[in-house]
N, CA and C atoms as a LAMMPS dump frame, in Angstrom:
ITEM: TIMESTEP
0
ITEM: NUMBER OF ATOMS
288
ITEM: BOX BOUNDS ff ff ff
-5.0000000000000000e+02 5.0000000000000000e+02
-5.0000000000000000e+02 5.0000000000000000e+02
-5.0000000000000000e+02 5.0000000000000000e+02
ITEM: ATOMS id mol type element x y z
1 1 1 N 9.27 3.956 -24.227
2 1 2 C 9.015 3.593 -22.849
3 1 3 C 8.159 4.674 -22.199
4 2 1 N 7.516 4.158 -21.454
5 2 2 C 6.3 5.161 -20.874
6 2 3 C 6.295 5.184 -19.142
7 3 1 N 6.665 6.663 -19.199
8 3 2 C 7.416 6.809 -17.947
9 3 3 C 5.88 7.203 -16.64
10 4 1 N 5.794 6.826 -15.559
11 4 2 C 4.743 7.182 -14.299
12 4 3 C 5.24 7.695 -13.814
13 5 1 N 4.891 9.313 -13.231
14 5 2 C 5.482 10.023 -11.928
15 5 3 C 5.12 9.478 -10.837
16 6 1 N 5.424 8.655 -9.679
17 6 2 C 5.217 8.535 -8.761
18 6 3 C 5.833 8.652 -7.359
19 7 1 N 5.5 10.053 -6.704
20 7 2 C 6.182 10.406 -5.828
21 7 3 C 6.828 9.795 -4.412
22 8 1 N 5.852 9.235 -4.042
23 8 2 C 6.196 8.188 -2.822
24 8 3 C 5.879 6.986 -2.889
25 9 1 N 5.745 5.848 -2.382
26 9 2 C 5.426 4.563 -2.032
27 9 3 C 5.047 4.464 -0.6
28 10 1 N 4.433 4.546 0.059
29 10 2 C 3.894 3.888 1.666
30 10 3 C 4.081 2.69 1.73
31 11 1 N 4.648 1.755 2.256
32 11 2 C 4.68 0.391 2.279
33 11 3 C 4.288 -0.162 3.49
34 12 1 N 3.041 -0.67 3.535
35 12 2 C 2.435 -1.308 4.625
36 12 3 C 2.246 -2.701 5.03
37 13 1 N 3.473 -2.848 5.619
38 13 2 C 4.11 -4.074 5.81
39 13 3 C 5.187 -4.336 5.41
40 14 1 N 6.231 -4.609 6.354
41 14 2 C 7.278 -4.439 5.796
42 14 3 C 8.492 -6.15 6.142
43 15 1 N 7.185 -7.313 5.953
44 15 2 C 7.814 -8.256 5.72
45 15 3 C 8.749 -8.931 4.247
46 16 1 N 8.682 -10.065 4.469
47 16 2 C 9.738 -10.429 3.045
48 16 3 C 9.037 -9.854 2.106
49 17 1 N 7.831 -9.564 1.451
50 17 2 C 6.978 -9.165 0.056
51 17 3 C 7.747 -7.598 0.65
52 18 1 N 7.274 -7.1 1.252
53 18 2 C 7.32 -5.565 1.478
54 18 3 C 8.714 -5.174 1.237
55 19 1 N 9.527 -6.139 2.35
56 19 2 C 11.214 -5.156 1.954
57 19 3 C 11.907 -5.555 0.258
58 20 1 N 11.397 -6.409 -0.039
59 20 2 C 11.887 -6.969 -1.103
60 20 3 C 11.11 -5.954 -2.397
61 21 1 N 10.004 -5.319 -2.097
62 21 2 C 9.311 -4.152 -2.813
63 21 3 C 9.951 -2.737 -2.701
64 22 1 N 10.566 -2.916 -1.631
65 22 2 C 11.061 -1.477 -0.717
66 22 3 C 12.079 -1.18 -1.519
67 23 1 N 12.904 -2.325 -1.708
68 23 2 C 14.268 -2.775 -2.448
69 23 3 C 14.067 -2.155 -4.243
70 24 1 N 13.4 -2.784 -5.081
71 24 2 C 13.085 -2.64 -5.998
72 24 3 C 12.971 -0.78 -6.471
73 25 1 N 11.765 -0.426 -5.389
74 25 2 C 11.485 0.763 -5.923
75 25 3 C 12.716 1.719 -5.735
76 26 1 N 13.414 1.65 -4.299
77 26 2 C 13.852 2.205 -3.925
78 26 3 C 15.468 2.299 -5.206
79 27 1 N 15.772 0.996 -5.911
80 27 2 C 16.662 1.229 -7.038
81 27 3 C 16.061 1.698 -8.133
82 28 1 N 14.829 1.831 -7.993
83 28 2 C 14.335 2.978 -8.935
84 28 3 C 13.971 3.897 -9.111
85 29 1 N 14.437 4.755 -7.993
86 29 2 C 14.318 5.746 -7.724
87 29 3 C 13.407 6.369 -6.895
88 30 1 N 12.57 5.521 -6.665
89 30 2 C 11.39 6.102 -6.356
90 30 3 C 11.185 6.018 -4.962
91 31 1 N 10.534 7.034 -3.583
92 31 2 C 10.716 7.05 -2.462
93 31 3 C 10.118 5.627 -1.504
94 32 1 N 10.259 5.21 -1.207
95 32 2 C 9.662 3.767 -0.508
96 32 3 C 9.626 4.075 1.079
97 33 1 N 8.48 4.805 1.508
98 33 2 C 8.167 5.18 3.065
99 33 3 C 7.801 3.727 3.89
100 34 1 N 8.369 3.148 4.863
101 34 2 C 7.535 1.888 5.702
102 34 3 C 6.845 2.027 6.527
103 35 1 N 5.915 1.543 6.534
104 35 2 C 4.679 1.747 7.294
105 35 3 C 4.49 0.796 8.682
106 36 1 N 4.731 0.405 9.223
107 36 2 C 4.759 -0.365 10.367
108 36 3 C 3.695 -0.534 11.291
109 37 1 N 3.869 -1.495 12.379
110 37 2 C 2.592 -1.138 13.24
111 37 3 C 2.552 -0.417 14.104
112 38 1 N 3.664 0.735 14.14
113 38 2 C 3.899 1.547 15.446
114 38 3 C 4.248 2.765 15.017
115 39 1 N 4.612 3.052 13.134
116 39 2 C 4.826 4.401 12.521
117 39 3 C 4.752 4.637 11.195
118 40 1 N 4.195 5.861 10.578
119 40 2 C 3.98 5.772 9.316
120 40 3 C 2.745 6.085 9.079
121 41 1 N 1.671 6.176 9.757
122 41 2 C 0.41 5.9 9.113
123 41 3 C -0.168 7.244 8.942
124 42 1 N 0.579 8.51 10.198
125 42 2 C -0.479 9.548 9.648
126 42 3 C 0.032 9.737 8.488
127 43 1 N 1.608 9.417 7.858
128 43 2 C 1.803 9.964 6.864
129 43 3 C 1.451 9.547 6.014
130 44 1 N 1.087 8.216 5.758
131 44 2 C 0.462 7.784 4.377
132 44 3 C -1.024 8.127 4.442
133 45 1 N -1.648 8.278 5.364
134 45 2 C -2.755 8.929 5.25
135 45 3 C -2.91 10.423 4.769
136 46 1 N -2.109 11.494 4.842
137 46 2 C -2.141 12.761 5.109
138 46 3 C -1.653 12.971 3.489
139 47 1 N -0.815 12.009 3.201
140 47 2 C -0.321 12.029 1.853
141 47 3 C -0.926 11.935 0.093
142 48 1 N -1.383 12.532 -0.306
143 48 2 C -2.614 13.164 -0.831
144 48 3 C -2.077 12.662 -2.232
145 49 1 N -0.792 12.595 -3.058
146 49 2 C -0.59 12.214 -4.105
147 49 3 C 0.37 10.698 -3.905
148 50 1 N 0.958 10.007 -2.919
149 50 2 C 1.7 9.15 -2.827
150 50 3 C 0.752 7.212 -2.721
151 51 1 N 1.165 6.861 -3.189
152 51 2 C 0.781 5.409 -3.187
153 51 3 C 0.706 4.325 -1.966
154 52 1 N -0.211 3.671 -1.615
155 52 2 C -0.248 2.628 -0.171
156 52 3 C -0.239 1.417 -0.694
157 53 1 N 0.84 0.952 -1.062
158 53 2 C 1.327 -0.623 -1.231
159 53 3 C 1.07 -1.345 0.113
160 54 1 N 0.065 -2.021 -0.019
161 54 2 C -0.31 -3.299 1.238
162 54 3 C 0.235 -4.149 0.997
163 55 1 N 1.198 -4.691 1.93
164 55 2 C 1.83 -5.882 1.885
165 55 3 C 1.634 -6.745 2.929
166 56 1 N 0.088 -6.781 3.766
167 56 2 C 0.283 -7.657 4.769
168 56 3 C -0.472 -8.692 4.49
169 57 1 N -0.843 -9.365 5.11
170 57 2 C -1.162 -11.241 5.584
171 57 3 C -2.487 -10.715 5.282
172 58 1 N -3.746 -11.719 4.556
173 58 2 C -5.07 -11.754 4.639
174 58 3 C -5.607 -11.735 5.928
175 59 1 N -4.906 -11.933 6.811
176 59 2 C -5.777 -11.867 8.366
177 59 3 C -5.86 -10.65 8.681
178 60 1 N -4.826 -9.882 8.204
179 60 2 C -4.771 -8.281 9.001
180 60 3 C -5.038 -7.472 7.735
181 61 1 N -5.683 -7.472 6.786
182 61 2 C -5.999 -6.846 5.606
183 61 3 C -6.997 -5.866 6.344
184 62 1 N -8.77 -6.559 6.654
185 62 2 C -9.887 -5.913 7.21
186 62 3 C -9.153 -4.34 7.982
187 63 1 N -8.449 -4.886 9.188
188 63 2 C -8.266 -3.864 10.552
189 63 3 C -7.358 -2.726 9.369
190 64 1 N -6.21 -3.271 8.314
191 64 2 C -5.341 -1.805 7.597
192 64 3 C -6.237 -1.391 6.834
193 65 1 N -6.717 -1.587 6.338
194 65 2 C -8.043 -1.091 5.223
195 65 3 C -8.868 -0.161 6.632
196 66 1 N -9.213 -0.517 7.21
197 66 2 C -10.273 0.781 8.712
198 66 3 C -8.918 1.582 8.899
199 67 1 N -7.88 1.483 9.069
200 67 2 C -6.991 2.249 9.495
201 67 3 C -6.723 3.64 8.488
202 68 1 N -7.392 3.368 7.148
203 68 2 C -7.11 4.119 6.236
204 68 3 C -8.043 4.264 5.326
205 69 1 N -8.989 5.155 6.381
206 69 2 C -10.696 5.462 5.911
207 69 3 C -10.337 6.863 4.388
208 70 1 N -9.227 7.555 5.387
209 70 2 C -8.722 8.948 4.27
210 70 3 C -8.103 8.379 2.944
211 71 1 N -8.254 7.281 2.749
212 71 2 C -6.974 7.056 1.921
213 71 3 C -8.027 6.888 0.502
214 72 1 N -8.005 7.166 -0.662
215 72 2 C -8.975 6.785 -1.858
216 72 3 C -8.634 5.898 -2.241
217 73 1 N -9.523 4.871 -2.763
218 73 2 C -8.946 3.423 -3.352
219 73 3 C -8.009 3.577 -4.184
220 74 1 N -8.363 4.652 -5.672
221 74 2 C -6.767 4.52 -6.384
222 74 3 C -5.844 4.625 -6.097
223 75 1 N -5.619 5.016 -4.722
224 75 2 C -4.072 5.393 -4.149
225 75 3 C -3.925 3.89 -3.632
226 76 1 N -4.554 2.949 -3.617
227 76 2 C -4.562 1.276 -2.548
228 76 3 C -3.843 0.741 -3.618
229 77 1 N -2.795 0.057 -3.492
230 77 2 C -2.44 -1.185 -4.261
231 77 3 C -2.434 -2.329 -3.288
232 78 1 N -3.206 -3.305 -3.479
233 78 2 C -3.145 -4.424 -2.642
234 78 3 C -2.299 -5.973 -3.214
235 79 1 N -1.244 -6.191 -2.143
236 79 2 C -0.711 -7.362 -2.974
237 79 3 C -0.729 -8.221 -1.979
238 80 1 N -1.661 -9.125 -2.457
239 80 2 C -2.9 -10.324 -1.906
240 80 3 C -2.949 -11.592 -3.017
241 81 1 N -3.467 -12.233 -2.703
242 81 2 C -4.593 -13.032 -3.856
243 81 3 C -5.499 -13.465 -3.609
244 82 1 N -5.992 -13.837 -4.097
245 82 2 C -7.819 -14.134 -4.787
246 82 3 C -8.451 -14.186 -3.634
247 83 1 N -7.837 -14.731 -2.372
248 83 2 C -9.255 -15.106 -0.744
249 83 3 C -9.381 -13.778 -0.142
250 84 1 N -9.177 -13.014 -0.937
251 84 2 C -9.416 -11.508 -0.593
252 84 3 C -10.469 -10.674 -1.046
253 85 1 N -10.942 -11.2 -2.099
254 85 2 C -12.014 -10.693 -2.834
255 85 3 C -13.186 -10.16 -2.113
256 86 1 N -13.908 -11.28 -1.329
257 86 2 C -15.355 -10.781 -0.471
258 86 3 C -14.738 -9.817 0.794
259 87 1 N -13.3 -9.084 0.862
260 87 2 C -13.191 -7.672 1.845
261 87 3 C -13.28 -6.467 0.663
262 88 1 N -13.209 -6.76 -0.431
263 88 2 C -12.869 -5.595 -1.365
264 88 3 C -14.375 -5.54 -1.784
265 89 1 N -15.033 -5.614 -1.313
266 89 2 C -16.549 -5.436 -2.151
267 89 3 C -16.321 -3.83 -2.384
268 90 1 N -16.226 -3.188 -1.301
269 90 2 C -16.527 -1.911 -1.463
270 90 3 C -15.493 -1.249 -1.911
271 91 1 N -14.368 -1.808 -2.171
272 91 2 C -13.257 -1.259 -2.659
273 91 3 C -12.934 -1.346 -4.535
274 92 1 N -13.816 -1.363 -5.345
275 92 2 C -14.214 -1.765 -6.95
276 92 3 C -12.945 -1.226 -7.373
277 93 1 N -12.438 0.249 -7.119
278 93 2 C -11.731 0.702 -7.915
279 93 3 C -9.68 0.735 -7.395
280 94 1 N -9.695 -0.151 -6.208
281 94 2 C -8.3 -0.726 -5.478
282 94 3 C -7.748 -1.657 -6.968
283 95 1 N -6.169 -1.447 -7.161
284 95 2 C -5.301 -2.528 -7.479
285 95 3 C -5.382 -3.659 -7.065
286 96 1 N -5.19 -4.462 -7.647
287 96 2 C -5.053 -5.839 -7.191
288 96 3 C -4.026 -6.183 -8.21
């Protein structure tokens, strides 16, 4: 088995996909920070080795993506599907 260090989780959005992610990691040990629309963000920004799990709605994808100019794509995991594609142009090297 092939183990990933991964120190934090940012979870941005913290509807049914998000807490139900929150849930998961969080029995696995692993830290699960929520990101909300009112707290959280300098820290997942400022956070230099921790992960930004997007968990929101295709409508509000564009505005969290500007919100998190500091953030490098490999740190983005986006959990979306496919009508998302033409916002990620510039994003080649984001999870999906």
């Amino acid at each position: 088995m092939i183990e990933i260090a991964v120190p934090r989780v940012h979870i941005i959005g913290m509807g049914e996909v998000g807490r139900r992610l929150a849930g998961a990691l969080h029995r696995a040990g692993i830290a699960a920070l929520p990101v909300t629309r009112t707290q959280g963000w300098d820290e997942a920004r400022e956070d230099r080795k921790g992960i930004c799990l997007v968990c929101v709605r295709e409508e509000a994808l564009a505005e969290v993506l500007d919100a998190l100019p500091e953030v490098p794509p490999e740190r983005l995991v986006l959990v979306q599907n496919g009508w998302i594609r033409p916002l990620l142009h510039d994003l080649p090297n984001a999870t999906r």
